[in-house]
LUMDO-126480 format. One record per atom (N, C-alpha, C): x, y, z. Coordinates in steps of 0.05 Angstrom, whole numbers, padded with zeros to 5 digits, always signed. Example, Ala and Ser with C-alpha at 12.3 -4.5 7.8 and 13.67 -1.06 7.14 Angstrom:
2
+00264-00114+00156;+00246-00090+00156;+00264-00066+00156;+00257-00045+00142;+00273-00021+00143;+00258+00001+00157;
! end
This chain:
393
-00843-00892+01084;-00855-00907+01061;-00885-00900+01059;-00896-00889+01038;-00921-00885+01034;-00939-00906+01028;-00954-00914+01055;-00976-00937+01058;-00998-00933+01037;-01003-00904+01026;-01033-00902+01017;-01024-00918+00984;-00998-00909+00979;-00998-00924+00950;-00998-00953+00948;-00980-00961+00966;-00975-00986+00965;-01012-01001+00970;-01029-00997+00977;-01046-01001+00982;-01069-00993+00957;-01066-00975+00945;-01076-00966+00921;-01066-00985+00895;-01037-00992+00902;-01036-01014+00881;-01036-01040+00885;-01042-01048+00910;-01049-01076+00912;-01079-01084+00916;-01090-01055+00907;-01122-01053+00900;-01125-01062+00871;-01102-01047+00862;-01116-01047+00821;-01096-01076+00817;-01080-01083+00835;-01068-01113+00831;-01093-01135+00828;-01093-01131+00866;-01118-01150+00870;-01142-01151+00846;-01154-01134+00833;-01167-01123+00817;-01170-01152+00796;-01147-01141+00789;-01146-01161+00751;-01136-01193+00764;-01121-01197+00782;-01123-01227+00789;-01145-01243+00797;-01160-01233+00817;-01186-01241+00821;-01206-01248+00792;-01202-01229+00775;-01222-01224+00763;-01219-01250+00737;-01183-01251+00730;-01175-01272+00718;-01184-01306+00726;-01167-01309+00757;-01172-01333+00766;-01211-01335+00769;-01221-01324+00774;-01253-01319+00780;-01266-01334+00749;-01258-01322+00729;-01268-01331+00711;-01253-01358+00700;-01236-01357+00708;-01224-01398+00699;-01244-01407+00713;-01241-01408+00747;-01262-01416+00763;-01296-01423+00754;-01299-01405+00738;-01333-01399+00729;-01336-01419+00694;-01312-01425+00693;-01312-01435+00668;-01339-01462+00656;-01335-01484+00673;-01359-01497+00671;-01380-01484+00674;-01393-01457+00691;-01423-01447+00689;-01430-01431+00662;-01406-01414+00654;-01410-01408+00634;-01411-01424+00605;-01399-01446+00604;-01404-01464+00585;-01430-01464+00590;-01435-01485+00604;-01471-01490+00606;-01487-01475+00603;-01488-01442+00611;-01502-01427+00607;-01509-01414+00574;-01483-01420+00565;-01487-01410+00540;-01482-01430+00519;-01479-01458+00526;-01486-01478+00513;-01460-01480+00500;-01441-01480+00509;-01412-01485+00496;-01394-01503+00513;-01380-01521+00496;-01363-01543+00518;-01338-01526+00537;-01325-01542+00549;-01309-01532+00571;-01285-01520+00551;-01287-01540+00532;-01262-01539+00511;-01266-01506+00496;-01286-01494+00488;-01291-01481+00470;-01295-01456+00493;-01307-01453+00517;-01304-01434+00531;-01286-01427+00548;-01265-01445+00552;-01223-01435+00555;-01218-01419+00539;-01230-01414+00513;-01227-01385+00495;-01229-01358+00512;-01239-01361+00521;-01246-01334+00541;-01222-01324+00563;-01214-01349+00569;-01187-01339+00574;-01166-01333+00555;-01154-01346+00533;-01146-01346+00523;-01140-01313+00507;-01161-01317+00502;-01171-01282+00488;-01161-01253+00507;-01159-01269+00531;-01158-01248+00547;-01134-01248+00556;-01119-01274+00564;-01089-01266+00556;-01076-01254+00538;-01080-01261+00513;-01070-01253+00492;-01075-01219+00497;-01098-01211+00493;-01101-01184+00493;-01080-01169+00519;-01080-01175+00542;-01070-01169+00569;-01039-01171+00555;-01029-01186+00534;-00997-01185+00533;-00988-01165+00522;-01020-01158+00499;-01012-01133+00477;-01015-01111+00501;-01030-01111+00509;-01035-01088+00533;-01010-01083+00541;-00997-01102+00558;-00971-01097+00568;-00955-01083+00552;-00946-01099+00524;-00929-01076+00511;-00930-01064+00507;-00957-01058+00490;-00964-01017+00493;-00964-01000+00511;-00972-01005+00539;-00973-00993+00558;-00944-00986+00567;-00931-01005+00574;-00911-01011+00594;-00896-00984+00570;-00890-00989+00550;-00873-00975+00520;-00884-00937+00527;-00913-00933+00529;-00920-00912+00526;-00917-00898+00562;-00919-00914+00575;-00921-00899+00607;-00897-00888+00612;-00876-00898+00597;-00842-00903+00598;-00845-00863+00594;-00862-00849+00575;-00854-00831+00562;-00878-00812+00582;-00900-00824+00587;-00917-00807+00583;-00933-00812+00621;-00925-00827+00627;-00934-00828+00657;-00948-00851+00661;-00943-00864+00683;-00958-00895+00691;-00979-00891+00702;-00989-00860+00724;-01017-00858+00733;-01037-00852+00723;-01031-00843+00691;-01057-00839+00669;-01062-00854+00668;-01044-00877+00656;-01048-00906+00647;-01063-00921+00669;-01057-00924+00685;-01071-00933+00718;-01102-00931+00715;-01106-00899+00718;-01141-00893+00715;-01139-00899+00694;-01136-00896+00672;-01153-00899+00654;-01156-00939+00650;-01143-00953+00655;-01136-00978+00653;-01164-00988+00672;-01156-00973+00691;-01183-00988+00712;-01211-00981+00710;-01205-00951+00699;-01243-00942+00685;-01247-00960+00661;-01235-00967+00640;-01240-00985+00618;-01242-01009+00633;-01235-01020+00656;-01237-01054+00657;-01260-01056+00687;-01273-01029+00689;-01302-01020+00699;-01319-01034+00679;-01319-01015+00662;-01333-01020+00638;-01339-01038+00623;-01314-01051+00620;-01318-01078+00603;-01326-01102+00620;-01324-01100+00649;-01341-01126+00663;-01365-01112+00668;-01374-01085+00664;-01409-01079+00666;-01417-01095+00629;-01405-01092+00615;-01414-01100+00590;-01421-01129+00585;-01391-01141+00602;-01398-01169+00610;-01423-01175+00620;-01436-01167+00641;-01459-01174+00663;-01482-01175+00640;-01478-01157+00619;-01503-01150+00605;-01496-01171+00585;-01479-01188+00575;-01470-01206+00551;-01497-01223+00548;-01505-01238+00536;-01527-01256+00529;-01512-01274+00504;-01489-01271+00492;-01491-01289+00475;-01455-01310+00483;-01441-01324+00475;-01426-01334+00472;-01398-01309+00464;-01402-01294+00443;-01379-01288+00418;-01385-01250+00435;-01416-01251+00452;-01413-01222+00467;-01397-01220+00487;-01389-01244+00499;-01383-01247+00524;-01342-01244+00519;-01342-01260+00496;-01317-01255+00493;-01301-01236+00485;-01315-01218+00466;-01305-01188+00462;-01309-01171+00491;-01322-01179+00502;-01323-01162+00526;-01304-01170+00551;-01289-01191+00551;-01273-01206+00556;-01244-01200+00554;-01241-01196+00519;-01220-01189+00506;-01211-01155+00520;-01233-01145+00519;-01232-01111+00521;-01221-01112+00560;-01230-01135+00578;-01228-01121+00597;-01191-01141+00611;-01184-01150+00587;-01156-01165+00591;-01135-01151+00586;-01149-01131+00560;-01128-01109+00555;-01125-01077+00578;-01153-01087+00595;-01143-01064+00622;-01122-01076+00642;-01131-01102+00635;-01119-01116+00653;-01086-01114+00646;-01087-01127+00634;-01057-01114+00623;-01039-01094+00629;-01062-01064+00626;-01051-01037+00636;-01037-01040+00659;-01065-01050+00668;-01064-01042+00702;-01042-01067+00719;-01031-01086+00713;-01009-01100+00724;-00985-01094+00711;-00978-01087+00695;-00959-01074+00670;-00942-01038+00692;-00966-01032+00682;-00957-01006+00700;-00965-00993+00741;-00976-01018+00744;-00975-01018+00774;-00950-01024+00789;-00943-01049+00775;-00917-01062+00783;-00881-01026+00778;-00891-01026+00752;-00869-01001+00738;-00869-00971+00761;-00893-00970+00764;-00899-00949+00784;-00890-00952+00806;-00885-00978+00823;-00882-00985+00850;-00839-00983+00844;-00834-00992+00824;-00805-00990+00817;-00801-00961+00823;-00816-00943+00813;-00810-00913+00800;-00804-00893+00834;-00830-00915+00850;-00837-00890+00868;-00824-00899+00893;-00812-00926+00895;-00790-00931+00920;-00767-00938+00923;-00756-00920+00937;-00726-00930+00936;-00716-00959+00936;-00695-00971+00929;-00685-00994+00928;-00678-01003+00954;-00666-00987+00976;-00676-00996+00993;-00693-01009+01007;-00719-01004+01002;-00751-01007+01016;-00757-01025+00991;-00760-01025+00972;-00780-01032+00955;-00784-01064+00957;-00765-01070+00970;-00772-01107+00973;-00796-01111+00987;-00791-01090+01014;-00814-01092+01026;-00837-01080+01023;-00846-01062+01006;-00867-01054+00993;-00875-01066+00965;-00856-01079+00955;-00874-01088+00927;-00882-01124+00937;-00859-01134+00961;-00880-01152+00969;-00908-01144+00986;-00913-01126+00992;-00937-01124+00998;-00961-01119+00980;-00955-01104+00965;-00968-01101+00944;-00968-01130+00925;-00951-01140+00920;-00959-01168+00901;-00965-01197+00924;-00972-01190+00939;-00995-01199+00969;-01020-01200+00955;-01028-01191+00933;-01047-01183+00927;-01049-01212+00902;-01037-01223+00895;-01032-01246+00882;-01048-01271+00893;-01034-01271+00918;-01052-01288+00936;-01061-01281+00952;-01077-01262+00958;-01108-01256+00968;-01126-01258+00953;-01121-01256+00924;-01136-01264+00908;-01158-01290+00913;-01139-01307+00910;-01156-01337+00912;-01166-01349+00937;-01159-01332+00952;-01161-01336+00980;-01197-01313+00982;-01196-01294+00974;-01218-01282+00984;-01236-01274+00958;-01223-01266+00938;-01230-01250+00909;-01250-01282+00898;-01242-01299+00890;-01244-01327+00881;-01269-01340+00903;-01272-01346+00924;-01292-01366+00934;-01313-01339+00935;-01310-01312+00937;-01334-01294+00938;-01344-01291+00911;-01330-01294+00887;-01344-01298+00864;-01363-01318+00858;-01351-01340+00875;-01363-01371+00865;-01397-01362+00888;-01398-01359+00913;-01416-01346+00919;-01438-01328+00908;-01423-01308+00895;-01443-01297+00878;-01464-01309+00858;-01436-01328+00842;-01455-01334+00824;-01469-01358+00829;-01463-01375+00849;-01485-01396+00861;-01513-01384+00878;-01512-01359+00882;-01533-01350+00892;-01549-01330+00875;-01534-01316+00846;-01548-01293+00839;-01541-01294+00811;-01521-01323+00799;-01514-01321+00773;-01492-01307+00764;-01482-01319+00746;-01460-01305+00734;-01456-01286+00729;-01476-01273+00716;-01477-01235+00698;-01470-01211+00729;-01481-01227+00753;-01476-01213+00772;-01441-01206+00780;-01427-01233+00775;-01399-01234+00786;-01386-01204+00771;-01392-01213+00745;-01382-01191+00733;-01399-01158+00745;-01418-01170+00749;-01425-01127+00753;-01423-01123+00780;-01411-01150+00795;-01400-01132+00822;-01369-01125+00821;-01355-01135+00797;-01325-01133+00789;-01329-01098+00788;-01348-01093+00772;-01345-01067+00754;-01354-01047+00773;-01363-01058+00797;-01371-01042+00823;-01350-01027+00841;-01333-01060+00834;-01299-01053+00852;-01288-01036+00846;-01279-01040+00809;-01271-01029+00797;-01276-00998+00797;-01305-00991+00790;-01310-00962+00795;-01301-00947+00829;-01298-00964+00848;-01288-00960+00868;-01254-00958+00869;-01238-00976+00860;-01213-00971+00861;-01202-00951+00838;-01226-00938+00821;-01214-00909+00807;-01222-00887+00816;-01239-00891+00833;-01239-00865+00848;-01222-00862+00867;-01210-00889+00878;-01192-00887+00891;-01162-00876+00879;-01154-00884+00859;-01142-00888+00847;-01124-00858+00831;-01150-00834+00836;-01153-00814+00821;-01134-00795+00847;-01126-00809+00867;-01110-00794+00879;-01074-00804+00885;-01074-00821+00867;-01048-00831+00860;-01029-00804+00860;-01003-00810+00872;-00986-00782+00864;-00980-00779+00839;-00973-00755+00822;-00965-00746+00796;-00942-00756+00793;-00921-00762+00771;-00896-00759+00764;-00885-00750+00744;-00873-00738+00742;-00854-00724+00712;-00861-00731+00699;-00869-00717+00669;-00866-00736+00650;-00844-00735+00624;-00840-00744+00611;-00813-00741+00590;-00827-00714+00566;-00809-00699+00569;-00827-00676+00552;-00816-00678+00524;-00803-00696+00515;-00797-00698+00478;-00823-00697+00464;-00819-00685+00439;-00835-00696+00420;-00851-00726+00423;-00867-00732+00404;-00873-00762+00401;-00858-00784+00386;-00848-00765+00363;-00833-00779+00348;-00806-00792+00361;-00794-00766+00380;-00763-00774+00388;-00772-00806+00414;-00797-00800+00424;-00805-00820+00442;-00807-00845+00430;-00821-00852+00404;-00824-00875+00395;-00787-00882+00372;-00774-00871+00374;-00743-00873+00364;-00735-00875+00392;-00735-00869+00418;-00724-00876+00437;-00728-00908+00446;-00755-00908+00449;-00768-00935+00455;-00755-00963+00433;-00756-00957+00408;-00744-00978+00391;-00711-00977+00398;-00693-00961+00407;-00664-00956+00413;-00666-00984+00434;-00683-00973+00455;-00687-00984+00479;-00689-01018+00476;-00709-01024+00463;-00712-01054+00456;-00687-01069+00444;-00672-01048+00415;-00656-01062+00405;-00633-01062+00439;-00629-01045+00459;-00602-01045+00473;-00609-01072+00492;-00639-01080+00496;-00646-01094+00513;-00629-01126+00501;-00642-01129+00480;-00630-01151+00468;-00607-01156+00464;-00581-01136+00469;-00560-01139+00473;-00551-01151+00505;-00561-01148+00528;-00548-01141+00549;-00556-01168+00560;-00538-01187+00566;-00544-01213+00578;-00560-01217+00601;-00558-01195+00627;-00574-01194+00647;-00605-01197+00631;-00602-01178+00621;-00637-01173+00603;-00651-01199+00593;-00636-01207+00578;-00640-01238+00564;-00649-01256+00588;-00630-01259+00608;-00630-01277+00629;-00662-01266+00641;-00661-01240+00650;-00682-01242+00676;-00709-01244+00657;-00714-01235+00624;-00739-01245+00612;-00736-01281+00608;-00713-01302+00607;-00718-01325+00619;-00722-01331+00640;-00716-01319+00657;-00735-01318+00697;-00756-01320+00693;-00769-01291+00675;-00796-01296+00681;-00808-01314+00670;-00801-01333+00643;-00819-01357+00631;-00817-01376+00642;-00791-01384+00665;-00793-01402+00684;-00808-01409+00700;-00813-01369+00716;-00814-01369+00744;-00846-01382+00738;-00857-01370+00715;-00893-01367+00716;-00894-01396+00705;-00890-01401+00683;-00883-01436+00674;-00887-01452+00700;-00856-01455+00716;-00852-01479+00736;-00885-01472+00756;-00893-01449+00760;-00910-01449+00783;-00933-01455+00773;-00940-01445+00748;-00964-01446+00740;-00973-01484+00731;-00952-01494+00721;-00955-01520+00717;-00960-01533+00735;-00946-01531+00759;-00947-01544+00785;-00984-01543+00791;-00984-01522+00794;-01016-01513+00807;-01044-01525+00789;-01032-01515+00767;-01065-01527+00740;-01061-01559+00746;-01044-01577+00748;-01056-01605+00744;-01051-01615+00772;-01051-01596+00797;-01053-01609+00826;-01083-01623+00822;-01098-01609+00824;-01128-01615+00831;-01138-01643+00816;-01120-01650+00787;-01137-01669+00778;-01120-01690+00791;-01103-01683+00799;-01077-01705+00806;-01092-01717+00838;-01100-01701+00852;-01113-01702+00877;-01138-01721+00878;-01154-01714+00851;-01177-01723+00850;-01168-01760+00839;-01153-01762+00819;-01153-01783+00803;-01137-01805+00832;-01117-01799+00844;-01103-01817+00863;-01104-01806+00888;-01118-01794+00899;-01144-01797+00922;-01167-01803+00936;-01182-01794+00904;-01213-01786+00902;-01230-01761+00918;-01209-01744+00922;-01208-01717+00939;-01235-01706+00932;-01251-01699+00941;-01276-01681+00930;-01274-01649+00921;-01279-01636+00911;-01276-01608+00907;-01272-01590+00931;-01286-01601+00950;-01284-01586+00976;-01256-01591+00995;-01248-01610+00987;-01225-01623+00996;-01194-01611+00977;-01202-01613+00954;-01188-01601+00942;-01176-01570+00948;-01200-01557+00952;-01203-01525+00952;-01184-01520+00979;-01190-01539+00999;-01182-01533+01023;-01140-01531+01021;-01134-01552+01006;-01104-01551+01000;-01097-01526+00987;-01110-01522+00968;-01101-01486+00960;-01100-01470+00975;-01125-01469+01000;-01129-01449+01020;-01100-01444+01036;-01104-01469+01040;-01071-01467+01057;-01036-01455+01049;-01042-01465+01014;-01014-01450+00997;-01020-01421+01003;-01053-01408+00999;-01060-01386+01000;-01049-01373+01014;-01055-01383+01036;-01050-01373+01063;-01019-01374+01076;-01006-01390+01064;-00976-01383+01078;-00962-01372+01050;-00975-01366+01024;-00965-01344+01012;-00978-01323+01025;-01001-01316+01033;-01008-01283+01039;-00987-01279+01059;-00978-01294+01081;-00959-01282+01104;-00933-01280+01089;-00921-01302+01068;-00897-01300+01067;-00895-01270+01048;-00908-01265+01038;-00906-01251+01015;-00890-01224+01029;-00901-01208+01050;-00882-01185+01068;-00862-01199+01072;-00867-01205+01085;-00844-01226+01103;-00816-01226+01084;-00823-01241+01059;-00804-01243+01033;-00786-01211+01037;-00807-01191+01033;-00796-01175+01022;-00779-01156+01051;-00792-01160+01061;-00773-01148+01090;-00739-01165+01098;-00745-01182+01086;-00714-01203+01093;-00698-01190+01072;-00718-01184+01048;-00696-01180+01018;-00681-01152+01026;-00694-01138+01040;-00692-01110+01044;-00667-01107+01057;-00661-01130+01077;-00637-01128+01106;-00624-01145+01090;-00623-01164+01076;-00607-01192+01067;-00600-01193+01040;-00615-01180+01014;-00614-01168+00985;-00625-01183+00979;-00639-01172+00957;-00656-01185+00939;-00648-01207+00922;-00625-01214+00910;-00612-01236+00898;-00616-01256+00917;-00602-01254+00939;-00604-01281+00958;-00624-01294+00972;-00641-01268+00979;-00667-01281+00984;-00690-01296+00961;-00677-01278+00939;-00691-01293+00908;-00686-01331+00905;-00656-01329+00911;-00649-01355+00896;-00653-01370+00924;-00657-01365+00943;-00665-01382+00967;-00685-01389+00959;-00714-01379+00957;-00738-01381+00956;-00738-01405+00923;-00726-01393+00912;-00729-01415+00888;-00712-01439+00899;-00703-01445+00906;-00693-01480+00915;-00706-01489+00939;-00716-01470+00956;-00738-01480+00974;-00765-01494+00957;-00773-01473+00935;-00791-01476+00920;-00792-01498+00905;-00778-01501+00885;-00748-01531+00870;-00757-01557+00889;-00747-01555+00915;-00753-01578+00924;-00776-01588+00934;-00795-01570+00945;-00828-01577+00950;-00839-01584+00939;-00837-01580+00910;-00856-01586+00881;-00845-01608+00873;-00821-01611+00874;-00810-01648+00874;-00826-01667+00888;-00825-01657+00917;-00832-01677+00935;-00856-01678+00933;-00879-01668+00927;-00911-01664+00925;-00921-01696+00908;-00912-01707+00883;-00922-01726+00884;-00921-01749+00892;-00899-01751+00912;-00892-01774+00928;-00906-01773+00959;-00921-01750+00961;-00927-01756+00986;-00969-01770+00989;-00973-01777+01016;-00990-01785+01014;-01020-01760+01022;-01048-01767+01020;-01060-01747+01035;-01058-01754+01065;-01060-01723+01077;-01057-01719+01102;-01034-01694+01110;-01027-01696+01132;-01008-01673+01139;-00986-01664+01130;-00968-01692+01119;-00948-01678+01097;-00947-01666+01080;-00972-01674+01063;-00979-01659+01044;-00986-01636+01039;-01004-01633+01069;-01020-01601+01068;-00980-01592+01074;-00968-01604+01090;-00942-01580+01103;-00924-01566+01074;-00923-01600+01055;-00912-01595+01032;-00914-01572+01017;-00946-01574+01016;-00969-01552+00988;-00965-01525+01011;-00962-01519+01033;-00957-01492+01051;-00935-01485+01032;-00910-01506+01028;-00874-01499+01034;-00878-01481+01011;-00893-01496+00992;-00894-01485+00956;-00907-01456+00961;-00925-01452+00974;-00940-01423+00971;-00923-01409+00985;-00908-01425+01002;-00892-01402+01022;-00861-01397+01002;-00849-01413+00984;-00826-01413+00968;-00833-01383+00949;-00859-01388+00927;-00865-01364+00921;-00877-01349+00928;-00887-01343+00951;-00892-01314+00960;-00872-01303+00971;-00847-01315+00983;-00823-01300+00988;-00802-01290+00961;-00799-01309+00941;-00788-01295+00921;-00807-01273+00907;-00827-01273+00908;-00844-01249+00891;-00841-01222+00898;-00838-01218+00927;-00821-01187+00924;-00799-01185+00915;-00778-01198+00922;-00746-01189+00921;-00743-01195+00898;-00752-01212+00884;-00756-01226+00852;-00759-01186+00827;-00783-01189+00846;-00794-01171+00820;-00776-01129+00823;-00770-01128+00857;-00756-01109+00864;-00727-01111+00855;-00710-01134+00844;-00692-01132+00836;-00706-01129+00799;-00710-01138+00795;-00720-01136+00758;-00720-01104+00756;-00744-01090+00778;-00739-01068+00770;-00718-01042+00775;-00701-01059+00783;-00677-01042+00787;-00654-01040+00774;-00660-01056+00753;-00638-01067+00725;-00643-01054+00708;-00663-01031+00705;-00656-01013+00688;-00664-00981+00693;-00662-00957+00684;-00667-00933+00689;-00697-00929+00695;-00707-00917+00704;-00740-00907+00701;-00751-00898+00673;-00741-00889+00667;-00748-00877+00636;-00753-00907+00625;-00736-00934+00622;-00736-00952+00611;-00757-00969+00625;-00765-00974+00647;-00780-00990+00665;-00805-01009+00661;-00813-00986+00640;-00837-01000+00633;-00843-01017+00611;-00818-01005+00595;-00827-01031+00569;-00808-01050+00584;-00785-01059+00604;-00777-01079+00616;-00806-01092+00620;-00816-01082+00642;-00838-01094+00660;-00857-01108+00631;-00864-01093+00614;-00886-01107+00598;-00865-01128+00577;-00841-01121+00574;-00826-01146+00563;-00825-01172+00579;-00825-01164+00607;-00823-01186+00629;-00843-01199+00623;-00876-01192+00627;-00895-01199+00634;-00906-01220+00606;-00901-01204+00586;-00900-01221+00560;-00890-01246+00566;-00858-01247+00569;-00845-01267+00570;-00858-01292+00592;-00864-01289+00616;-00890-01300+00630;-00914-01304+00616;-00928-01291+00602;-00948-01307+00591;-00941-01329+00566;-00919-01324+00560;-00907-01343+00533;-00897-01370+00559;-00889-01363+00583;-00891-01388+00601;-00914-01405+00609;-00932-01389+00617;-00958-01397+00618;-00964-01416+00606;-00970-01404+00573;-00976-01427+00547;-00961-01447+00537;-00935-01441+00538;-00917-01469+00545;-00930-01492+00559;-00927-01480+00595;-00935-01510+00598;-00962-01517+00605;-00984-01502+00596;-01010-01507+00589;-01006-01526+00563;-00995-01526+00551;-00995-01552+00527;-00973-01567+00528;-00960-01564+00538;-00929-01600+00544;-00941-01608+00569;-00948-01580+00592;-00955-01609+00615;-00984-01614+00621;-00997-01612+00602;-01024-01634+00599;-01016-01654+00578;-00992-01656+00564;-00984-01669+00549;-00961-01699+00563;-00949-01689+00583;-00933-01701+00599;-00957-01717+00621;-00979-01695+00639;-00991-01724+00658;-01002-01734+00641;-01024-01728+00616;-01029-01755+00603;-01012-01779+00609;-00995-01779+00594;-00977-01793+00586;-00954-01811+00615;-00951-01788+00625;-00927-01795+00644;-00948-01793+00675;-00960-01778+00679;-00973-01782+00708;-00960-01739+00714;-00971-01741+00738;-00959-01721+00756;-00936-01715+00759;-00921-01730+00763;-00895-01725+00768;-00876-01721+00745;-00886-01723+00729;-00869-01715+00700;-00865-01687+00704;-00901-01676+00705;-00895-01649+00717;-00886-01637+00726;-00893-01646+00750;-00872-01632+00774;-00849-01639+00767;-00842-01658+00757;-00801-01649+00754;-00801-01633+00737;-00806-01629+00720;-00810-01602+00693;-00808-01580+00708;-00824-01581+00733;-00838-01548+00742;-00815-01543+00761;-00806-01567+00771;-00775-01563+00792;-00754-01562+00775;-00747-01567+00751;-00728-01555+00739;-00732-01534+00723;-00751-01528+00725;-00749-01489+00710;-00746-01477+00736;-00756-01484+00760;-00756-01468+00779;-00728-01462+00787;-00710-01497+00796;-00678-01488+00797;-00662-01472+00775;-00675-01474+00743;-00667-01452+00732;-00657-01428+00738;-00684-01414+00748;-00689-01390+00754;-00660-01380+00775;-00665-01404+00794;-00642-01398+00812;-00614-01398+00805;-00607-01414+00783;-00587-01414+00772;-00576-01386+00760;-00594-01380+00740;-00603-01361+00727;-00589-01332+00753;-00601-01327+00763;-00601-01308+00792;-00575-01320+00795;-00553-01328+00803;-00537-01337+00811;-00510-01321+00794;-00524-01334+00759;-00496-01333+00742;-00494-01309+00727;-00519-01300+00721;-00523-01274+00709;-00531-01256+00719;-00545-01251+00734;-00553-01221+00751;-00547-01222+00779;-00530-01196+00773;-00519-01181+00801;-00542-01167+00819;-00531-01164+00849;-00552-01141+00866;-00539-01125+00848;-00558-01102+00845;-00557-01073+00829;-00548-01057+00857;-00530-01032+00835;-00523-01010+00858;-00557-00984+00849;-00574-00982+00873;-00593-00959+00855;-00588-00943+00844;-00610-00944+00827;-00607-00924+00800;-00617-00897+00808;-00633-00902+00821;-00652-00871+00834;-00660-00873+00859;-00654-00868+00879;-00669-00859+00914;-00679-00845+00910;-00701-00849+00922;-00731-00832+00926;-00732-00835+00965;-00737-00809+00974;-00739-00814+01007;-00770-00821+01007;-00778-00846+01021;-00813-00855+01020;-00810-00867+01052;
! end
């Protein structure tokens, strides 16, 4: 198995997660700084999802034809760029075009990192290499995230961003020694008539249907869980920020271990079963979280959850990409990823709509029943795949 890639892409992984969660994180300084409410500078994310989805489909559609390691450099020299532009922003509406521009690298670069890691390892291995590489998820918040907050408590915001674009210029030079792969030598025309064939066959095939509802679950149930812990902590605790931070550390941290770990079991045991394990492990932790009190159960609880999804995230995403040809891979992957950010925004607006209303635990049962979904889902509709292509790595 070739360590240098797998490591090369959980550079341009780590890359755009950090850089995402970093700026939710920075959200109150940059309000203040530029004189805009909390409400009005969530645009900045916003903008930048959105752009990162279009990214995905173009990319993921065009790499399919034309190669995922152009896309790669060039994805990570553009999202250099657009956080040096950031550092230099001075106004509100500068900050956000420069924002927008570096969501659509972002995009590239998780779109076709993930497609690439499908392409270049056998189905054998790949559980245990794409969990290492999506390790890079949670190291993020664990190391990417409190060194940003550092920065800019000591040197300001404009800095976070121009040490992003530092990295960045560092993981494309790294980057620039990615191995080559084939590329589809048709015309352009027959490429963009292949690509539309492709979409309409997708929409036929039930597996397809099913595993793009996986992914609005998988990112939905988790992501809901996570955005209204902290206020939930604060309001029926009185947990301080520092207190707070410390419970993430810990999900962090028994996702960074589980995350190999995941993928080495999927490898000897298959990826289906270690999938739908991890989601009812997962299912039931996020149940139990608002019933428990502060102190040790809770921290063991908030571990079980980081440890539920960092073990489905390899075998999860190594079986997805094995459900269809290489040639097809990439508009899967950027159809997937879409379908996850349409989860995202879901329950970014029902479940701030639900704890209003209902408390925490409305939530969390929401986020534990998309999650048993998922597992269901994995259960009734998608088979282990026989591989499509061995590659010796």
């Amino acid at each position: 198995m070739d360590y240098r890639v797998i490591a090369n892409l959980f550079l341009l992984l780590f890359l755009g997660v950090a850089d995402n969660q970093m700026v939710a994180a920075l959200l109150p300084v940059l309000g203040g700084s530029l004189h805009k409410t909390v409400e009005v500078a969530g645009m900045l994310v916003v903008v930048y999802s959105v752009t990162a989805a279009i990214a995905s489909f173009v990319a993921g559609a065009l790499s399919d034809h034309y190669g995922r390691r152009k896309f790669l450099v060039a994805g990570v020299v553009v999202f250099a760029a657009a956080s040096w532009i950031s550092s230099q922003t001075q106004t509100f509406s500068e900050l956000m075009l420069a924002r927008a521009l570096t969501g659509f690298a972002a995009g590239t670069i998780s779109t076709c990192s993930i497609a690439f890691a499908g392409d270049w390892f056998a189905y054998n291995v790949r559980g245990r290499a794409i969990g290492m590489v999506s390790s890079a998820y949670f190291a993020a918040p664990i190391i990417g995230v409190p060194l940003a907050g550092q920065i800019a408590d000591h040197f300001g915001w404009h800095r976070v961003f121009l040490f992003f674009a530092g990295l960045a210029f560092i993981v494309a030079c790294i980057s620039l020694f990615l191995p080559s792969e084939q590329v589809n030598p048709q015309p352009s025309v027959d490429k963009l008539r292949a690509t539309i064939f492709v979409f309409r066959s997708f929409l036929k095939r039930r597996d397809i249907v099913a595993a793009l509802c996986v992914a609005f679950f998988v990112s939905a149930g988790l992501v809901g869980f996570i955005t209204y812990i902290g206020q939930w902590l604060s309001d029926h605790f009185k947990i301080p920020t520092s207190g707070i931070t410390l419970v993430f550390m810990v999900g962090g941290l028994a996702s960074l271990a589980g995350a190999p770990l995941g993928g080495i079991l999927a490898d000897r045991w298959g990826k289906r079963k270690v999938s739908i394990a991890s989601n009812f492990l997962l299912a039931l932790a996020v149940a139990l979280v608002p019933f428990l009190r502060w102190g040790f159960w809770l921290f063991l609880v908030f571990g079980a959850t980081g440890l539920g999804a960092a073990f489905r995230q390899g075998p999860l995403t190594a079986l997805m990409t094995e459900m269809v040809p290489t040639g097809q891979r990439g508009f899967f992957i950027a159809l997937r990823n879409i379908a996850s950010q349409l989860g995202i925004g879901a329950i970014a607006l029902v479940g701030g709509i639900l704890y209003q209303h209902n408390g925490y635990v409305a939530v969390t049962t929401l986020c534990a029943v998309m999650t048993m979904l998922v597992a269901i889902l994995l259960a009734t509709h998608i088979v282990e795949p026989s591989p499509l292509i061995e590659r010796a790595n």
